[in-house]
C-alpha positions as CSV (number, residue, x, y, z in Angstrom):
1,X,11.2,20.2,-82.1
2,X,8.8,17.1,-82.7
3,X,10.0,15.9,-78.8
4,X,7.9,19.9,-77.8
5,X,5.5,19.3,-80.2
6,X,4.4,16.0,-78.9
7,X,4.5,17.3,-75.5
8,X,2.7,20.1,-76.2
9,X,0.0,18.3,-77.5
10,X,-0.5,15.9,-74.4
11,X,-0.9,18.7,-72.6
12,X,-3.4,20.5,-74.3
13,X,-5.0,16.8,-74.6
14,X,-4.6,16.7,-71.1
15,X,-6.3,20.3,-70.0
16,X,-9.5,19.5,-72.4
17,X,-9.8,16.1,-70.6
18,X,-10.1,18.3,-67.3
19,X,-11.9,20.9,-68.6
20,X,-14.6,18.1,-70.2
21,X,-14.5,16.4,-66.8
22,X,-15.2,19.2,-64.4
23,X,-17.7,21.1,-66.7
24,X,-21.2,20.6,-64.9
25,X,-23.8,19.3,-66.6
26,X,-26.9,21.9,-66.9
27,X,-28.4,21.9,-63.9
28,X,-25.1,21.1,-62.0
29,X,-23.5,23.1,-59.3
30,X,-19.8,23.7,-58.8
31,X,-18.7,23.1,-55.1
32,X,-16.3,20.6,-53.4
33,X,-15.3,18.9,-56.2
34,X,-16.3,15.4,-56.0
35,X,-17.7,13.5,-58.8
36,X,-19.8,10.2,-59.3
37,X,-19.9,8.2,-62.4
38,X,-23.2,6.9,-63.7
39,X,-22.4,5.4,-66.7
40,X,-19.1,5.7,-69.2
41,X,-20.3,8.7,-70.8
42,X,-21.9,10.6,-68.1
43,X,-20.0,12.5,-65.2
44,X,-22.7,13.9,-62.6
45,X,-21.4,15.9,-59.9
46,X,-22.0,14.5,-56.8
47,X,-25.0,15.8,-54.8
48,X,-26.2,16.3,-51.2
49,X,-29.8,15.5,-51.1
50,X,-32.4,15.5,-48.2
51,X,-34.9,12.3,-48.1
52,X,-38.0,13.4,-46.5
53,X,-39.7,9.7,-45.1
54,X,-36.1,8.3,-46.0
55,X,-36.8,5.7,-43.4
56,X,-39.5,4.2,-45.5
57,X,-40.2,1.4,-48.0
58,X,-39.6,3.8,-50.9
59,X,-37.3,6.4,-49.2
60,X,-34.8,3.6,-48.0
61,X,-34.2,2.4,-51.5
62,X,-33.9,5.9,-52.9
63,X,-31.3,6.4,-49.9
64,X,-29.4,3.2,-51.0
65,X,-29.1,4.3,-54.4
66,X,-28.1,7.8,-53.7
67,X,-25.4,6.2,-51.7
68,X,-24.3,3.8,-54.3
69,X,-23.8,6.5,-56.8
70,X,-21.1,8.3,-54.3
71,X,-23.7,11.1,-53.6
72,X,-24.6,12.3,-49.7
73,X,-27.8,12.1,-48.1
74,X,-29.4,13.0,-45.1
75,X,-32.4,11.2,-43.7
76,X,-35.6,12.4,-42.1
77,X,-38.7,10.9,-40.5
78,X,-41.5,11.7,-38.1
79,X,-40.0,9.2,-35.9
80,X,-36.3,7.8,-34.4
81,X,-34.9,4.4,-35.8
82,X,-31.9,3.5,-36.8
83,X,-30.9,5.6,-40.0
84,X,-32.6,8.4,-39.6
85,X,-30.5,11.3,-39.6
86,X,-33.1,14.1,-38.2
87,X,-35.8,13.4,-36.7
88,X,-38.8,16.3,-38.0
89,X,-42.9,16.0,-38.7
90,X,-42.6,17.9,-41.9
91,X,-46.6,18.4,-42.0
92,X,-46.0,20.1,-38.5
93,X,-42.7,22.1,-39.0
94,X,-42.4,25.4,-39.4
95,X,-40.5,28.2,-42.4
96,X,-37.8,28.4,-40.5
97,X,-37.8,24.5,-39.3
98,X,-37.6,23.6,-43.2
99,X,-35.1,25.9,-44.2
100,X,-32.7,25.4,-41.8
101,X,-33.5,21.7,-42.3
102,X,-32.5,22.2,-46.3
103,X,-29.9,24.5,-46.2
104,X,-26.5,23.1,-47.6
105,X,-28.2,20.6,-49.4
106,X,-28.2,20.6,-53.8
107,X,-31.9,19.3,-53.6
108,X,-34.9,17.2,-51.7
109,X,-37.0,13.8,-52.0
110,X,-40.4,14.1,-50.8
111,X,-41.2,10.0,-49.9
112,X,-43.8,10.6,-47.3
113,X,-47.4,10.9,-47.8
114,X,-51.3,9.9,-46.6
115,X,-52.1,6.3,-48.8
116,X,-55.3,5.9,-49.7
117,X,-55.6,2.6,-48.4
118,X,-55.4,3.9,-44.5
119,X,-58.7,4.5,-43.4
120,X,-59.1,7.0,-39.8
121,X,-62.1,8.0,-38.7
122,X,-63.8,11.5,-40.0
123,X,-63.5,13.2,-44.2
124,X,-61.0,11.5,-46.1
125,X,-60.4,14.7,-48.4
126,X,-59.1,16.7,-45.4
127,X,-56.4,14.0,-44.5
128,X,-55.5,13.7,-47.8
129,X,-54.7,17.2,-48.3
130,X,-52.7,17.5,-45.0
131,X,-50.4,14.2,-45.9
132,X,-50.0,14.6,-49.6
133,X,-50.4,19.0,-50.6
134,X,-49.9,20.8,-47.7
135,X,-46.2,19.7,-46.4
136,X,-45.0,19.1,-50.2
137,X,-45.7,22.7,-50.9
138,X,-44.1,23.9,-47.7
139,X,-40.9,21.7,-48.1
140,X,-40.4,23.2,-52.0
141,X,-41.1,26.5,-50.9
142,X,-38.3,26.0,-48.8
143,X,-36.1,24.2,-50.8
144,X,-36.8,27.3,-53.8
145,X,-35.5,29.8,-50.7
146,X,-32.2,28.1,-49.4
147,X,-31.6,27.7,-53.1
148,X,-31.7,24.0,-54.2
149,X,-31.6,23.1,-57.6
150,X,-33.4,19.9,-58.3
151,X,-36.3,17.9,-56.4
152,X,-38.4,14.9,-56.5
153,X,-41.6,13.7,-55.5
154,X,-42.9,10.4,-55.3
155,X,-46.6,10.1,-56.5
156,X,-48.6,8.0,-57.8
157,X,-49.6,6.2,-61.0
158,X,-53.4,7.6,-60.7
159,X,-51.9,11.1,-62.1
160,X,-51.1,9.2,-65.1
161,X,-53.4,8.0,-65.9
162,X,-55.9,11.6,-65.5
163,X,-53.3,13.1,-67.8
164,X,-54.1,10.5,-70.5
165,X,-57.8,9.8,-70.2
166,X,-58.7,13.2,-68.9
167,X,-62.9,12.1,-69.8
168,X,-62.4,9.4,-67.0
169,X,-62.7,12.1,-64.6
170,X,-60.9,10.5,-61.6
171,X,-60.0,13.7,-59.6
172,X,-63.8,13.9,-59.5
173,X,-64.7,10.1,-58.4
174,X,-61.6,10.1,-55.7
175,X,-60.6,12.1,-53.1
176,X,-57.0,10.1,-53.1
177,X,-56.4,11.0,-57.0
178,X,-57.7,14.3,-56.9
179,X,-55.1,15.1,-53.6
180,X,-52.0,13.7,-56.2
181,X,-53.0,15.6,-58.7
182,X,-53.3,19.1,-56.8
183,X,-49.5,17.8,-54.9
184,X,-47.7,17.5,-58.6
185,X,-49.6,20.8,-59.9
186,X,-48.9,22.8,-56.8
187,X,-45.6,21.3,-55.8
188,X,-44.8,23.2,-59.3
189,X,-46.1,26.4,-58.4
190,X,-44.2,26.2,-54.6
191,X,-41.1,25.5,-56.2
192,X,-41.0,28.0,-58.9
193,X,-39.1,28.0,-62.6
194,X,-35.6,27.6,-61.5
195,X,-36.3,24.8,-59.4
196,X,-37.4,21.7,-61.2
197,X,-39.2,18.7,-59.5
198,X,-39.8,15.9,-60.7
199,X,-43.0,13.6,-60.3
200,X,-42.1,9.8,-59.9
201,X,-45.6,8.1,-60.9
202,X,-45.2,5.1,-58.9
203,X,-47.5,2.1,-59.8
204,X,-48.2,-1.0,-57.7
205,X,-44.7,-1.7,-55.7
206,X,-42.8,-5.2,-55.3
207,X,-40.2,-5.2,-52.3
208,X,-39.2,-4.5,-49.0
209,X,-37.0,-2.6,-46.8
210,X,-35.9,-3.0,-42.9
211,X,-39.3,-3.1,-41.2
212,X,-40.9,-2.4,-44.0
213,X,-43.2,-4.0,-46.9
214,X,-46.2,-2.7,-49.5
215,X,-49.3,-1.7,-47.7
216,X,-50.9,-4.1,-50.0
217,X,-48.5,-6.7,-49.5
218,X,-50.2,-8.3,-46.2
219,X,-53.5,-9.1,-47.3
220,X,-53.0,-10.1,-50.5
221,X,-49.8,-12.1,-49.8
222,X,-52.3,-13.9,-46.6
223,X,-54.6,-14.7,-49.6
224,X,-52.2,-16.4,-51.8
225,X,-50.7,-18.4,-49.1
226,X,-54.4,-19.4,-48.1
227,X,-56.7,-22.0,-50.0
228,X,-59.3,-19.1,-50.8
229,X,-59.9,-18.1,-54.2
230,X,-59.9,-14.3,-55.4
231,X,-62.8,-12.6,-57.3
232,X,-60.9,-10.1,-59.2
233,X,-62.0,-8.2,-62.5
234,X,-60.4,-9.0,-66.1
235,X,-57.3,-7.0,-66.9
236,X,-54.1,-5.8,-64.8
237,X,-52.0,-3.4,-63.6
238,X,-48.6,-1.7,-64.0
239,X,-46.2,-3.1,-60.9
240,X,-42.5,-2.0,-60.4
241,X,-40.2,-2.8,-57.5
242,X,-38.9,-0.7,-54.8
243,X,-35.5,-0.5,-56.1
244,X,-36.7,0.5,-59.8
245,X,-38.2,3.5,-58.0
246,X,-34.8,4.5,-56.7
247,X,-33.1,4.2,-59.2
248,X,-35.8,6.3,-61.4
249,X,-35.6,8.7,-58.7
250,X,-31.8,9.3,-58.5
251,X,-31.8,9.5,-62.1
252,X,-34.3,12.5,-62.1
253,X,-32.0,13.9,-59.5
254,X,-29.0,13.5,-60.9
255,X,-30.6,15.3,-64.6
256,X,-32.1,17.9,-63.1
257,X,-35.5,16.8,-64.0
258,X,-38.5,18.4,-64.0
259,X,-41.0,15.9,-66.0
260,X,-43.4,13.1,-65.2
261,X,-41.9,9.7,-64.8
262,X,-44.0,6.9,-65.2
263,X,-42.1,4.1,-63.7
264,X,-43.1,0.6,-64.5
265,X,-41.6,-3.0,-65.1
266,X,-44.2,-5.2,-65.5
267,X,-47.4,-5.3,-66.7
268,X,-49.1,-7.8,-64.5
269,X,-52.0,-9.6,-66.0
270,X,-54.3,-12.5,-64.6
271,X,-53.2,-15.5,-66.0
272,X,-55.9,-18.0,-66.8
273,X,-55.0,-21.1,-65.4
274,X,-58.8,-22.6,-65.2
275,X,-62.0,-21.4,-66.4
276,X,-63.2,-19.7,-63.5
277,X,-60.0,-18.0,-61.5
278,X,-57.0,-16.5,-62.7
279,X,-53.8,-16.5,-61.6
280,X,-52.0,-14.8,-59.4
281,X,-48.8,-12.7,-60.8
282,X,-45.6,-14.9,-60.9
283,X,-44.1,-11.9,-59.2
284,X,-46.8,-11.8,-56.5
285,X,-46.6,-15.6,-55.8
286,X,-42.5,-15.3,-55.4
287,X,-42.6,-12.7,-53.4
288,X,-45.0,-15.1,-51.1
289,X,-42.4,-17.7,-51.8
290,X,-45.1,-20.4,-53.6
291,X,-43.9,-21.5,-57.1
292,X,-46.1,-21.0,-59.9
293,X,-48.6,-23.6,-60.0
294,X,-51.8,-24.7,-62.5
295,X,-53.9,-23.8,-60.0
296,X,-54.9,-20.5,-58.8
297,X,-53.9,-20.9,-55.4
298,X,-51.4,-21.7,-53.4
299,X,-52.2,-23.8,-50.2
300,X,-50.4,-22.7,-47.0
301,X,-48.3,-26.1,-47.0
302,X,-46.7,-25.4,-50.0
303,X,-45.2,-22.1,-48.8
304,X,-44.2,-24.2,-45.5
């Protein structure tokens, strides 16, 4: 009688373990079965997600993490190179281009987008609207129609900052703030209320990626490595890497999230290393491979 009672207690044990494993997590969806662990107390069901610029500095380590975590992804990009999975203008596409292009998929990563510091020729507003609005909308649209279940966009820091100090009026003063702001509000609308998308506020970035580096990266890293000095106003800036920004991303994936996500690892800061200059970032100055020095330059022999 105990010998039964024993074993009838490991196997009820045994069920709830199951039934505790394979219960989604709001927001999940039940389908082949296969599971990825993000930390000891969290089982997330594996996804299939669609990385729309996946080939770029951002989208390749948002790929890498997706991969890491046992979840499938399929990359796309305006143009072939190695990795890219489909090759699709999504500014150009058309309905049914987008929805055959998300269908199957638990949910979609837009990582494309117009940066304000590429200057063409003609308005700026115009551009802005056609790189960062017009295919975001689209693509949720689509993704809301095939029936996805989770999204992610990744933005930009400037939103932040107009949600907290609304009286600076930034939308106003920039046609590059005002076009994020109109993507997170009507990436909302296009998607609907069943399909949540987050908005990964993404600061100044640190990193690279195969044939790939921060569009501020070149010049700045050119002055540090020269023996010119910087004017630069007092105060800073919020800085994260590339691989912080996957892994904030997956993370709103993987939740279900439909919030804003300020993602930031450092607070850089000019450091006063003379009355008249300061410093660059230590982060900066490693990444241009010069160690931190007294002075606020770094000649181009020392980086030799």
């Amino acid at each position: 009688m105990a010998a039964a009672a024993l074993i009838g207690g490991v196997v009820v044990l045994a069920v709830a373990v199951v039934v505790s494993v394979w219960a989604p997590r709001p927001g999940g969806r039940v389908g082949e079965g296969r599971w990825t662990v993000r930390s000891p107390s969290a089982m997330i069901f594996a996804m299939k997600i669609l990385v729309v610029g996946g080939s770029g500095l951002l989208g390749h380590h948002v790929l890498e993490q997706l991969r890491l975590r046992g979840h499938e992804a399929t990359t796309v990009a305006r143009t072939p190179r190695e990795g890219v999975d489909r090759v699709l203008d999504v500014t150009t596409a058309s309905e049914d281009d987008l929805r055959e292009l998300l269908a199957g998929h638990d949910g979609v990563v837009f990582a494309g987008g117009s940066d304000d510091r590429r200057v063409d020729k003609g308005p700026v507003a115009p551009r802005l609207h056609a790189g960062n609005v017009a295919p975001v909308v689209a693509l949720l649209k689509a993704a809301r129609e095939v029936g996805c279940t989770r999204a992610a966009v990744l933005a930009s820091y400037y939103t932040y900052f107009d949600r907290v100090h609304p009286e600076w009026g930034l939308a106003a003063k920039h046609p590059y703030v005002r076009s994020r702001i109109e993507q997170a509000k009507l990436a909302r609308e296009s998607a609907g209320p069943d399909l949540p998308v987050a908005i990964i506020e993404v600061p100044y970035v640190f990193g690279v990626a195969p044939g790939r580096v921060p569009e501020w990266s070149v010049p700045v890293v050119k002055w540090v490595r020269s023996s010119a000095p910087l004017f630069a106003p007092r105060g800073g800036s919020a800085a994260t890497s590339a691989r912080g920004v996957g892994i904030v991303t997956v993370d709103a994936l993987e939740d279900g999230s439909g919030a804003d996500i300020p993602v930031v690892e450092e607070t850089c800061a000019g450091r006063t290393c003379s009355p008249a200059w300061p410093a660059p970032p230590e982060s900066l100055v490693r990444s241009a491979r010069c160690p931190p020095a007294s002075s606020a330059r770094c000649s181009a022999s020392a980086v030799a």
